[in-house]
C-alpha positions as CSV (number, residue, x, y, z in Angstrom):
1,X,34.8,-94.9,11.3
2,X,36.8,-95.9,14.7
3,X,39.4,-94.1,14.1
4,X,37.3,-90.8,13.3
5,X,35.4,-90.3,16.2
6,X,38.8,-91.3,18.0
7,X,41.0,-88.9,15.9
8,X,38.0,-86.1,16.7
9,X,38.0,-86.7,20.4
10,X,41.5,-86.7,21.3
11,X,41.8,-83.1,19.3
12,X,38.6,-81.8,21.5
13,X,39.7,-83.2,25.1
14,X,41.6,-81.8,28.0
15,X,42.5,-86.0,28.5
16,X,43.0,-87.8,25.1
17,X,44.4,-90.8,27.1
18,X,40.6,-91.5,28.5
19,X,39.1,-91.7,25.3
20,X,37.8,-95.1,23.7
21,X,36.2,-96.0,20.9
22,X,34.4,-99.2,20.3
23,X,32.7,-100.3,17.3
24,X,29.7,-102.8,16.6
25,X,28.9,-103.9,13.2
26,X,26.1,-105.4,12.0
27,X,23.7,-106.4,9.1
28,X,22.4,-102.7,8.9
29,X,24.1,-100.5,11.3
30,X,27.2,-99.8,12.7
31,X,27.3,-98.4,16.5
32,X,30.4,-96.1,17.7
33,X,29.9,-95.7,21.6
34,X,32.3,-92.8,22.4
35,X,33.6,-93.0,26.4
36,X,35.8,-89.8,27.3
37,X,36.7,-88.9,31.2
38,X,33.8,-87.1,33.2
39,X,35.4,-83.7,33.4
40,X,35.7,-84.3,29.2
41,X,31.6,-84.7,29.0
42,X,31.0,-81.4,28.3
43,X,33.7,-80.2,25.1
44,X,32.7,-83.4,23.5
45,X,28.7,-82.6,23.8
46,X,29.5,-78.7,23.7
47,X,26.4,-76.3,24.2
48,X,23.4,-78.0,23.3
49,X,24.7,-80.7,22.0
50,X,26.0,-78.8,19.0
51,X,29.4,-80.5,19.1
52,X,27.9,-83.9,19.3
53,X,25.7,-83.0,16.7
54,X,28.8,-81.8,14.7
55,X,30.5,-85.3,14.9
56,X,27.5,-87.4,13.9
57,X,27.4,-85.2,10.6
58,X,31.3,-85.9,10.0
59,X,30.6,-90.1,10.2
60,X,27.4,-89.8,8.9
61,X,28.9,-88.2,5.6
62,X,31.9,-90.3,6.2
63,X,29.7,-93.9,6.1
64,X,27.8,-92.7,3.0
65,X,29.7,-95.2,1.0
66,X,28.7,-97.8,3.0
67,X,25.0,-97.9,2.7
68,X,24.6,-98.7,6.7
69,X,23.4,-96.8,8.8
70,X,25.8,-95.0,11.5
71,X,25.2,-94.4,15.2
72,X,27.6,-92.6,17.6
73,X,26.6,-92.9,21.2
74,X,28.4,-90.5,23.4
75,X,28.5,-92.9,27.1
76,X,30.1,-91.9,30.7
């Protein structure tokens, strides 16, 4: 999943160096927290958050197999 959201960021920024993915695994759930530079913020959330929403889909469908539930936390 990891290498998703990173894949997917570095296609959307204007600074693919500045992007990092980190992932937390647990019983249940797996968290992705997504950092990209500040001026990066907005093409990764895109109006009204449809881009973010767009992404969550992608690793949502992605981590179907999995039977955990997937969170991807978009941080500054």
């Amino acid at each position: 999943m990891k290498e998703l959201v990173e894949v997917i960021a570095r296609a959307l920024v204007d600074y693919p160096e500045e992007v990092a993915v980190t992932e937390t695994e647990n019983d249940k759930s797996i968290v992705i927290e997504l950092r990209v530079a500040q001026a990066d913020m907005g093409k990764v959330i895109g109006k009204q958050g449809r881009i973010a929403k767009a992404i969550r889909s992608v690793v949502k469908a992605a981590a179907a197999k999995s039977d955990k539930k997937v969170v991807v936390d978009i941080m500054q």
